[in-house]
C-alpha positions, -999 to 999 in steps of 0.1 A, spaced: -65 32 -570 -90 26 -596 -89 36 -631 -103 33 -664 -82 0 -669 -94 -15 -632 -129 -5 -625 -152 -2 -596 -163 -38 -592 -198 -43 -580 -191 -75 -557 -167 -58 -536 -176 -62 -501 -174 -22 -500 -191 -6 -529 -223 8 -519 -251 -11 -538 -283 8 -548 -302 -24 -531 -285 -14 -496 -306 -20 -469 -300 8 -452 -302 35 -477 -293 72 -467 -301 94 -492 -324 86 -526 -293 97 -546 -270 70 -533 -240 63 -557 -239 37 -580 -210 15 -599 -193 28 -625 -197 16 -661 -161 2 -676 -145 28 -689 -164 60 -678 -145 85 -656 -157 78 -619 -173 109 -599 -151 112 -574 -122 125 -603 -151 143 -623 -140 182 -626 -174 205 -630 -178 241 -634 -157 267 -614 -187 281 -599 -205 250 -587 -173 241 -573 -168 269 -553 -203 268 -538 -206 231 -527 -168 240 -515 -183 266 -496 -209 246 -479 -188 220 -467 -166 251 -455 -193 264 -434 -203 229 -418 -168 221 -408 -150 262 -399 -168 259 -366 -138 233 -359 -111 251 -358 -127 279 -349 -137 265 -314 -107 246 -311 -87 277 -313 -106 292 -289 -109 267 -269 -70 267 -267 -65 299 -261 -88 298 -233 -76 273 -216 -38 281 -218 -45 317 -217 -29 330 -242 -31 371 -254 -56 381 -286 -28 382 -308 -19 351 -306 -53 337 -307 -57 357 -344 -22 345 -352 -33 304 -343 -67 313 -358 -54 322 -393 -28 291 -390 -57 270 -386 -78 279 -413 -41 282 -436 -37 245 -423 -72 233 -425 -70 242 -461 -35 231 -469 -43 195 -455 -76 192 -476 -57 197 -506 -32 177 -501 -61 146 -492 -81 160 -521 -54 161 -547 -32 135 -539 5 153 -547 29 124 -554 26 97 -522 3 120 -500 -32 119 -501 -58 94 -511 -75 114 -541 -106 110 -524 -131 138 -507 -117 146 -475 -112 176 -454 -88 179 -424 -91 201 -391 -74 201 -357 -92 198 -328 -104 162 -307 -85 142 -286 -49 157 -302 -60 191 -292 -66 180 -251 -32 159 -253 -13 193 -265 -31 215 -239 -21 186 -208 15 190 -227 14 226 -227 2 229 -191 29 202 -178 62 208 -197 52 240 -217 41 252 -250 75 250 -264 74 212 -256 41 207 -265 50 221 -303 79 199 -301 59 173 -292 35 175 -327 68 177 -348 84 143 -332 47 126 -336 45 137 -372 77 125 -374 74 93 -355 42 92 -379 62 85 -407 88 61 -394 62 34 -379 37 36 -410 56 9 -430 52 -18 -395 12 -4 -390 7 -9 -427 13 -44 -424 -9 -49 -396 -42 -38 -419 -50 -72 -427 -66 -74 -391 -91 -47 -400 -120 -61 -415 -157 -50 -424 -161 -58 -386 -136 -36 -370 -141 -6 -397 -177 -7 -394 -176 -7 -354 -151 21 -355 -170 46 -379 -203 41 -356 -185 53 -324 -169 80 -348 -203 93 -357 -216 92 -322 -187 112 -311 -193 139 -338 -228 139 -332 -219 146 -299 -198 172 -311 -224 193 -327 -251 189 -299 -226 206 -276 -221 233 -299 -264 235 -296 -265 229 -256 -234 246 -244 -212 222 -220 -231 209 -190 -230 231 -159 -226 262 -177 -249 287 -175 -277 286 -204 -270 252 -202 -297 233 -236 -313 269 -236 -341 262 -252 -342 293 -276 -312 278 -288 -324 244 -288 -356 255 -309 -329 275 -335 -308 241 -337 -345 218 -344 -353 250 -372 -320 244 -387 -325 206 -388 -358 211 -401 -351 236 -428 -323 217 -443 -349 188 -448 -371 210 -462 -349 224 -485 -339 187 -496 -376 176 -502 -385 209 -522 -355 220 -544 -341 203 -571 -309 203 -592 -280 223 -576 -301 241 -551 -312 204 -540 -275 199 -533 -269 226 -517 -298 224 -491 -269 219 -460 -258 257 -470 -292 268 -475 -301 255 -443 -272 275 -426 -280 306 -444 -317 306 -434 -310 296 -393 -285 323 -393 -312 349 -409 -340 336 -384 -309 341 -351 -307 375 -370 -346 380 -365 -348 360 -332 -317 385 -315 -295 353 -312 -269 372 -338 -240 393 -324 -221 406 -351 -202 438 -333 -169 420 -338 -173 419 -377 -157 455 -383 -131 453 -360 -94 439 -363 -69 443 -398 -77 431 -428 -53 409 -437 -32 386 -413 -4 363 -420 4 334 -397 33 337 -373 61 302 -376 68 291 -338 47 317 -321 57 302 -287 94 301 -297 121 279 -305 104 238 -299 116 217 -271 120 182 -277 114 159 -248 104 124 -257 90 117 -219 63 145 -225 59 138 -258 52 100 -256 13 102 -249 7 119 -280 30 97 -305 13 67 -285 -20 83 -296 -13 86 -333 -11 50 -337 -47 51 -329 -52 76 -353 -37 60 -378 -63 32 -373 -88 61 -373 -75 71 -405 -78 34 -420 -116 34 -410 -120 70 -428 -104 62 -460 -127 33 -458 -161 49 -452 -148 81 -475 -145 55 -504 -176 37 -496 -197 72 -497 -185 78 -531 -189 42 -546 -148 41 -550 -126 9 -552 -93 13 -531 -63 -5 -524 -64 -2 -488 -22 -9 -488 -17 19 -508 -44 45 -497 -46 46 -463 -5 48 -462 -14 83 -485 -40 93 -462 -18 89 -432 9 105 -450 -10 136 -457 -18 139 -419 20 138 -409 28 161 -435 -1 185 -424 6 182 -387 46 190 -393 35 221 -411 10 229 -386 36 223 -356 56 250 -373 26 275 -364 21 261 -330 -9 240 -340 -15 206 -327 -16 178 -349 -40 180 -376 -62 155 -384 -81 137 -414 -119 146 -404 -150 126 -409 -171 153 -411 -175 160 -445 -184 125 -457 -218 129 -442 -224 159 -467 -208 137 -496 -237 116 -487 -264 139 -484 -255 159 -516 -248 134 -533 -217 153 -552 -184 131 -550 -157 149 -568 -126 153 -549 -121 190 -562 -153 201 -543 -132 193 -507 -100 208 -531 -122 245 -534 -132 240 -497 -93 236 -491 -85 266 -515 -112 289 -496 -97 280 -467 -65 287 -472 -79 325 -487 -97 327 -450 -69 320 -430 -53 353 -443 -83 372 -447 -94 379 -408 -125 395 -414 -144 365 -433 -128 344 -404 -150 364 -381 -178 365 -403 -177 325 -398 -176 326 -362 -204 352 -356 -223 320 -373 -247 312 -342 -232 281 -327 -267 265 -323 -270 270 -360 -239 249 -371 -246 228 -345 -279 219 -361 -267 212 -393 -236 196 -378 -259 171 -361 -279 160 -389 -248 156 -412 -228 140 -385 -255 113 -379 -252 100 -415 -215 90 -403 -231 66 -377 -256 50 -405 -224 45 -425 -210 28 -401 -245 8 -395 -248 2 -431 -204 -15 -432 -219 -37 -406 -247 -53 -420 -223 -68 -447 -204 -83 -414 -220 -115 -406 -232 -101 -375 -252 -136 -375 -223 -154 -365 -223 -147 -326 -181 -140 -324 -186 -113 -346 -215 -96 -331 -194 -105 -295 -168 -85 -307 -188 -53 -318 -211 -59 -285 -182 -53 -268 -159 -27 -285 -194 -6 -289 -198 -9 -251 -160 3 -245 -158 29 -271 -186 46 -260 -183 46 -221 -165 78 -222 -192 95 -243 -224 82 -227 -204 84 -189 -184 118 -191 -154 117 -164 -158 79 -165 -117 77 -164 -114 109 -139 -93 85 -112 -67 70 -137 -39 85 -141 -40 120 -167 -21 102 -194 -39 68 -193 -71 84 -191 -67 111 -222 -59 77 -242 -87 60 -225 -114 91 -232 -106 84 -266 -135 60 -276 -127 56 -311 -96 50 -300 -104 20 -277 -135 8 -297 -109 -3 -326 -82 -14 -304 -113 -37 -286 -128 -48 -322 -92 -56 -336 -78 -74 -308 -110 -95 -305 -114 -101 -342 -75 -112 -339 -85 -139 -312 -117 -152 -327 -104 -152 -361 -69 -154 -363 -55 -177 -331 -60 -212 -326 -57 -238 -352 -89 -244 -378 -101 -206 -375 -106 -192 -405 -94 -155 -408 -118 -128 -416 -108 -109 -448 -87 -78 -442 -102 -46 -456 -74 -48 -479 -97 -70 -498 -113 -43 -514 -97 -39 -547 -102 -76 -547 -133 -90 -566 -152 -111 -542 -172 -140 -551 -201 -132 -549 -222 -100 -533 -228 -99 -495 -202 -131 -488 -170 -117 -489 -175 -95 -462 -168 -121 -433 -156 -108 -400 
C-alpha cells in the first residue's frame, strides 16, 4: 500500500504516465508529489460524494437488477421472492463496495471498486439449481467462498506468473465482454422478438452522444458528472419518445427487508458444487487483473502480494454473506473503473457512497423500481461507452509489454483468440459437456489461463530464459520507464 513514507514512483511499469500513448481522457492521473495525500484516499464534500456515488450507482444497478431477474426467470421462482433476492442484491452490492472501498482490517484493497453478482457465477448457480436444487446451489456459494479462503495463501504464490503480459491480455477480453454486456442490454438477446430495434438502437447512439456532449461542454463538477447527466437526459428523451413504462413505480410496500435462506436450510454436496469452486480460481485471477487495472486508473502503487489477497478476500467475504440470502457469489466488477477514468475523480469514498446508497436501495423497494423503469437501451448506452474504456486499459497495459518480442505477442495472439471465441461465436462449446463448457464460455477465464500458461513456457521453462517480471513488481522501482515491463 502506498503512503506518505513510500510514494507513487513514476518508473513503475504501472503508473499511468501523462506521455501514455494511448491516452483516454484529457484528465488522465498523474504521480503524486512526495508527501501529498494521493487521490484515491482524498475525502471531498458530502454532497459531491453522494452525486458521483450516485452516478456510478446508476451505470452499474442495471446489474443486479437483470441478473435478478434473469434468475428468477429462469428458475421460476414467485414475485416475492424475486423482491426478496432483489433487495439482497442491492444490500450485497452495497456491502461488498464498502468493504473494497474501505478496506476493514485484511478485506479490501482501499482502492475504487464496486462489486455485483451476475456473469458466469450466476449461470453456474442456475445449472446448480436446475440439477441438484436451489438448496444445493446456496450451499454450493458458501463452500466456494469458503474454499475461497483456504486456497488463497497457494494462488497467492503463484502471482509472480502474471505479468504486464497476462494482466493486460485479461482486462481486454474483460472489456470486450462488458461491452458485450451493455450492447445486449441495447439489442435485446438475438432471436427475440424486437431483436436491435432500431428505436432503441437510436435511444442507445443519443445516450452515447449526449454523454460526449456533456463532457466537451461542461466544466468543473457537472463535467464530471456527464455519465449521469447523460442517463438522466436519454431517460427524459424515452420519456418523450414513449419508450418509458413507469406503471410499476407506485406499486409494492415501501420498505422490504431481505429474507436469510429464502430457499431453506443449504445442502452441501461437493460433487455439484465442484464447477463453481473450480471456477473461482479463475476469478481470483480475474480479481488480480482488476486490482491491477483499478490501480493503474487511479495512478496508485500496490503491492500486488498484499492487495489482491484483500481484494479476493472481500469477495469471499461478500459471497458468504450473499449465500446467506440465496445470492450467488458476488463478484469484484470492472465496471466502474471505466467511469474512474472518464471522470477523472479517484477517491475510494465515491465507490464507499455508491456502496452506502446501495445498501439504502436494497431496503427501500420503490427507488429499486425507479432504477429498473431506467430504459435498458439507455444504460445500455452509457454502459457501452464506459465499458469500452476497460478494453483501452487493457490496450494501454499492453503497449508497456514488449509486444516486439514475437513470444510475447504469440502468447496474447493466442489467449485473445481463445478468450474471445465464446463471445464472437455464441454456442461455440454447445457439444461439450454442461460443466466443461460453462468453464469454457468463460473467456476471461481461459484467455488468462492461455496467457499464463504460455508466458510460463516461454519465460519460465527451459534453461537461459529469462522470466518476465511478475506484476508483483509494482511497488518495485524499475530501472528505468518503459523497460521494466518485460513479458
Amino acid at each position: 500500500m502506498s503512503s506518505p513514507e513510500h510514494p507513487v514512483v513514476p518508473e513503475s511499469p504501472y503508473p499511468v504516465v501523462p506521455e501514455s500513448p494511448y491516452p483516454v481522457v484529457p484528465e488522465s492521473p498523474r504521480p503524486v508529489p512526495p508527501g501529498a495525500e494521493h487521490p484515491v484516499d482524498e475525502s471531498r464534500p458530502l454532497g459531491r460524494i453522494l452525486l458521483f456515488g450516485v452516478q456510478h450507482v446508476l451505470v452499474m444497478a442495471a446489474t443486479p437488477i437483470s441478473a435478478i431477474f434473469l434468475m428468477s426467470a429462469t428458475l421460476r421462482l414467485n414475485p416475492g421472492v424475486t423482491v426478496d433476492l432483489l433487495s439482497a442484491a442491492l444490500l450485497l452490492s452495497g456491502v461488498g463496495s464498502l468493504i473494497q472501498s474501505l478496506g476493514p482490517w485484511k478485506f479490501g484493497p482501499r482502492l475504487p471498486f464496486v462489486m455485483l453478482p451476475g456473469g458466469a457465477p450466476l449461470i453456474l448457480f442456475m445449472s446448480i439449481a436446475q440439477q441438484h436444487g436451489l438448496r444445493t446451489a446456496t450451499g454450493a456459494v458458501l463452500l466456494t467462498a469458503a474454499f475461497t479462503f483456504l486456497v488463497l495463501p497457494v494462488f497467492t504464490r503463484l502471482l509472480r506468473f502474471f505479468p504486464p503480459l497476462v494482466i493486460g491480455t485479461m482486462i481486454v477480453i474483460v472489456g470486450v465482454n462488458l461491452v458485450k454486456v451493455g450492447a445486449l442490454l441495447v439489442t435485446g438477446q438475438p432471436g427475440a422478438p424486437g431483436f436491435a430495434d432500431p428505436a432503441r438502437l437510436g435511444l442507445a447512439f443519443a445516450t452515447i452522444g449526449l454523454i460526449v456532449l456533456f463532457t466537451r461542454l461542461l466544466r468543473g463538477v457537472l463535467r464530471r458528472l456527464a455519465v449521469m447527466l447523460g442517463l438522466a437526459a436519454g431517460t427524459a428523451l424515452a420519456c418523450l419518445t414513449g419508450q418509458v413504462h413507469a406503471g410499476a413505480l407506485l406499486s409494492g410496500q415501501l420498505v422490504g427487508v431481505p429474507q436469510p435462506l429464502p430457499f431453506g436450510t443449504p445442502v452441501f454436496d461437493l460433487v455439484a458444487a465442484l464447477p463453481l469452486m473450480l471456477y473461482s480460481l479463475a476469478s481470483m485471477a480475474e480479481a488480480t487483473g482488476q486490482t491491477v487495472i483499478n490501480a493503474e486508473a487511479v495512478g496508485k502503487d500496490i503491492d500486488i502480494r498484499s492487495d489482491v489477497p484483500r481484494t479476493v478476500r472481500g469477495d469471499a467475504l461478500t459471497s458468504l454473506l450473499g449465500g446467506f440470502f440465496g445470492l450467488p457469489l458476488m463478484v469484484t466488477s470492472g465496471e466502474n473503473i471505466g467511469i474512474v477514468r472518464v471522470t477523472g475523480v479517484r477517491s475510494r469514498y465515491v465507490t464507499a457512497a455508491a456502496g452506502a446508497v446501495l445498501v439504502v436501495l436494497g431496503f427501500l423497494t420503490p427507488v429499486a423500481r425507479a432504477i429498473s423503469v431506467m430504459p435498458s437501451a439507455v444504460v445500455g448506452g452509457a454502459a457501452m461507452a464506459v465499458f469500452a474504456v476497460i478494453t483501452v486499459l487493457g490496450v494501454q497495459m499492453l503497449g508497456r509489454a514488449s509486444l516486439e518480442d514475437h513470444t510475447a505477442a504469440l502468447t496474447c495472439a493466442v489467449a485473445l483468440a481463445l478468450g474471445l471465441l465464446p463471445v464472437l461465436v455464441p454456442g461455440v462449446y454447445a457439444g461439450f459437456p454442461s460443466g466443461v463448457r460453462i468453464l469454457l464460455e468463460s473467456g476471461v477465464a481461459v484467455g488468462a489461463l492461455t496467457a499464463a500458461v504460455l508466458n510460463v513456457f516461454f519465460h519460465h521453462l527451459g534453461r537461459g530464459t529469462a522470466a518476465a517480471p511478475s506484476v508483483a513488481a509494482t511497488a518495485v522501482p524499475a530501472e528505468a520507464p518503459g523497460t521494466a515491463a518485460r513479458a
